[in-house]
C-alpha positions in Angstrom: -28.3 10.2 10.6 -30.5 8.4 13.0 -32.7 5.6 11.8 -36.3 6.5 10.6 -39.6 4.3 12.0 -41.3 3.1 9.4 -43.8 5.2 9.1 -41.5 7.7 9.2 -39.8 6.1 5.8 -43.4 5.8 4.3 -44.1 9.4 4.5 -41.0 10.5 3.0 -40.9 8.1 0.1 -45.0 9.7 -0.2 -43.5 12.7 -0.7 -40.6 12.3 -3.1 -43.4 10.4 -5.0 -46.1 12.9 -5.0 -43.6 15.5 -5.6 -43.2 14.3 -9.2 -46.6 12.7 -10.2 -48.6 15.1 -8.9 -46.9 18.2 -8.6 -50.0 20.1 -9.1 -51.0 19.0 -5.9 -47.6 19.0 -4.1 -47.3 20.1 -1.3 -49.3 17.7 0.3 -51.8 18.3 2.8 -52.3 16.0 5.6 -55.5 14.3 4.4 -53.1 13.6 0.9 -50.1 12.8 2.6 -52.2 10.1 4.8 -53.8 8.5 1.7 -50.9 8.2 0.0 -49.2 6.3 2.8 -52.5 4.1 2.7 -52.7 3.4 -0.9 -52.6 -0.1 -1.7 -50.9 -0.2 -5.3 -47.2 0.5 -5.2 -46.9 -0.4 -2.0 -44.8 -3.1 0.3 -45.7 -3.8 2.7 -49.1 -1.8 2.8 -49.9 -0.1 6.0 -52.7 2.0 7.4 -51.5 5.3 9.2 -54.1 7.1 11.2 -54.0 11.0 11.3 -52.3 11.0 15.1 -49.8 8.9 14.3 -49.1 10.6 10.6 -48.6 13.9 12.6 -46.6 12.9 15.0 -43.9 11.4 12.4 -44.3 14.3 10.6 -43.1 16.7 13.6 -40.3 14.2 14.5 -39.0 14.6 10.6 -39.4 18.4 10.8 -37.5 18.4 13.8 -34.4 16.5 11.9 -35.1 19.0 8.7 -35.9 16.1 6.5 -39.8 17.6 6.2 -41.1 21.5 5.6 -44.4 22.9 6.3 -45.1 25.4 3.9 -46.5 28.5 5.3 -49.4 31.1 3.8 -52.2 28.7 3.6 -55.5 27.9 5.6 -54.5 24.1 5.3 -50.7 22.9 7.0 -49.2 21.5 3.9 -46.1 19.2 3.3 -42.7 18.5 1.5 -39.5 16.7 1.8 -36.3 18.0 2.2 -34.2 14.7 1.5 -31.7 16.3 -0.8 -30.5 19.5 1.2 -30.6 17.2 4.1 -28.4 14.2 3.3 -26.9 16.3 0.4 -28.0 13.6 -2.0 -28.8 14.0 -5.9 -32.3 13.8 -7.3 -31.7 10.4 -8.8 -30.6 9.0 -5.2 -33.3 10.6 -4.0 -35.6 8.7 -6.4 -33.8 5.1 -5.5 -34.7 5.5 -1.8 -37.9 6.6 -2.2 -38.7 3.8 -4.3 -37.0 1.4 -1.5 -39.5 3.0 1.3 -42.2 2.5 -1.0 -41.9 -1.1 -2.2 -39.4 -3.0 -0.4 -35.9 -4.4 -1.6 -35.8 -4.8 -5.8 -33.4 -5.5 -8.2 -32.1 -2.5 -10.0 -34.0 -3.4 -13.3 -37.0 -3.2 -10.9 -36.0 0.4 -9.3 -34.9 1.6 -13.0 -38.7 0.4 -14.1 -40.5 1.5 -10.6 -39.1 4.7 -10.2 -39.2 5.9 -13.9 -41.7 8.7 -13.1 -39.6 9.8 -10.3 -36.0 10.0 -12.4 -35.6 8.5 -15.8 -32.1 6.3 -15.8 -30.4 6.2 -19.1 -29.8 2.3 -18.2 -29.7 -0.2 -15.3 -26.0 0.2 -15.3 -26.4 3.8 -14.1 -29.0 2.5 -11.6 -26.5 0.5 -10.2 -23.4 3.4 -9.9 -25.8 5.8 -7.8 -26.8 2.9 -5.7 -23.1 2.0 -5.1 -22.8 5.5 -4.1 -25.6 5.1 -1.7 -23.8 1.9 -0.6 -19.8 3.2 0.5 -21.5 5.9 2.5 -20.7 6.6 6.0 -23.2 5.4 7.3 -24.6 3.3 4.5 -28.0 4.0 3.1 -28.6 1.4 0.9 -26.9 -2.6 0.6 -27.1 -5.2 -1.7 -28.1 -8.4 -0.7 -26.8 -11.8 -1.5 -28.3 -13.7 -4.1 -31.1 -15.9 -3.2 -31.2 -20.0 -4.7 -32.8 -19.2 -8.1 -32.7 -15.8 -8.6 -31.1 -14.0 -11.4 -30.2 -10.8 -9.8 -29.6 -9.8 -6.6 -31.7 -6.7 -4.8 -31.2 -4.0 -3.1 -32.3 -2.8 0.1 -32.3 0.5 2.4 -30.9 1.0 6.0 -33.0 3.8 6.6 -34.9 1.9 9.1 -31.8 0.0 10.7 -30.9 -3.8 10.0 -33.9 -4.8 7.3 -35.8 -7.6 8.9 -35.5 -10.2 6.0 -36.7 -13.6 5.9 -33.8 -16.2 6.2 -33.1 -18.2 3.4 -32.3 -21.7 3.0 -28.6 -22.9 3.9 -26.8 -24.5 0.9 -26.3 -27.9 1.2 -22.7 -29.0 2.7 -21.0 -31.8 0.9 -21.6 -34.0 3.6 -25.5 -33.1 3.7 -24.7 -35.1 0.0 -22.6 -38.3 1.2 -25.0 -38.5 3.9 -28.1 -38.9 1.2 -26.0 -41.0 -1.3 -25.5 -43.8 1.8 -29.2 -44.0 2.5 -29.9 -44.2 -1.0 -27.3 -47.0 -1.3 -28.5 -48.8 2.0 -32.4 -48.4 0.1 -30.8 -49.8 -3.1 -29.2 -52.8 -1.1 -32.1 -53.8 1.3 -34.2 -53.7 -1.7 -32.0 -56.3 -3.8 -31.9 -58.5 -0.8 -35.6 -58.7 -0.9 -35.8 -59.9 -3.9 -33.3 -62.1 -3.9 -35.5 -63.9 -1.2 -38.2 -63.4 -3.3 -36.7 -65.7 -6.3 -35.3 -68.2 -4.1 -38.9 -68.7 -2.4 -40.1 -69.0 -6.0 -37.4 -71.7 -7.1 -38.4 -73.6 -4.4 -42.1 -73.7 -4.7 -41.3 -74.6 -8.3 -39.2 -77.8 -7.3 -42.2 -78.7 -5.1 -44.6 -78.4 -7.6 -42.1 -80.5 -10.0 -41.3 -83.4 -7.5 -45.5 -83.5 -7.0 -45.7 -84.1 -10.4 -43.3 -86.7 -11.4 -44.6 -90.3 -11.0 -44.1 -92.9 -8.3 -41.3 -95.7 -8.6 -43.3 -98.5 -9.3 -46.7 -97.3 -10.3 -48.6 -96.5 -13.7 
């Protein structure tokens, strides 16, 4: 399996899409198959595909049988072949289509985004057809570590090669904390020496103000 551009990815998960909302419609012609790729709900990240450049994925997918032109009509119309292909269920099907579509998600977020496309009895049976997808040879999906606050971790697919993620912020080392608690100490100290030169100051200008006051030896 060689690893899909992403425009290639977008008009595939189009497809699997279209293919269950609007089946009426389905297969898609080019003008369809290009708005869908352009819409700008359901979509991440959102892209704008021209005609040319639709076309030319399109023949570089038939040529790897993962597209079909249907034949018989005026009008060159479209559908995916992603199950015979990769010999994949419908409900993995679904799960990658909603990866291409929308970018890495938890599974309750697949379960919930992809419930036109296959209906999950639970997010526990999300999970074992993404594992699947996961101990493949290659793999065609992996789940990511946790990010610092997040409750669950997400998913993402490898369609497209190595996912381009955005880094995340290194957990702080222990020493990163000894390091703080010694400048917080050094603030706390510098801090009590200055006002312990402030109260000494003070005693002093109140024994000058009491020698001022008390009366000469010898005078009334």
């Amino acid at each position: 399996m060689r690893s899909l551009t992403a425009v290639e990815a977008r008009i595939l998960g189009v497809l699997v899409e279209k293919q269950a909302t609007v089946p009426d419609t389905y297969p898609l012609s080019l003008n369809a198959l290009v708005a869908g790729c352009n819409q700008k709900t359901a979509r991440d990240p959102v892209m704008i595909i021209g005609d040319d450049a639709a076309l030319q994925a399109i023949d570089a997918l038939r040529a790897a049988s993962l597209v079909v032109e249907s034949s018989g009509s005026r009008v060159a119309r479209y559908e995916h072949n992603l199950a015979r292909a990769w010999s994949l269920p419908g409900a993995s099907v679904a799960l990658l289509a909603v990866l291409m579509l929308r970018g890495p998600q938890t599974a309750a977020e697949l379960r919930a985004n992809g419930e036109r496309l296959h209906r999950f009895a639970d997010i526990s049976s999300v999970e074992g057809f993404l594992d699947e997808l996961q101990a493949k040879t290659p793999p065609y999906v992996r789940k990511l570590a946790r990010a610092p606050g997040e409750r669950e971790a997400r998913w993402v697919h490898l369609l497209c090669g190595e996912p381009a993620l955005p880094l995340l912020p290194a957990a702080p080392s222990p020493d990163d904390g000894l390091q703080a608690a010694a400048g917080e100490l050094a603030a706390i100290r510098a801090e009590q020496a200055r006002l312990i030169a402030q109260v000494e100051e003070l005693r002093a200008a109140v024994a000058r103000l009491a020698a001022q006051g008390q009366p000469k030896e010898g005078g009334r």
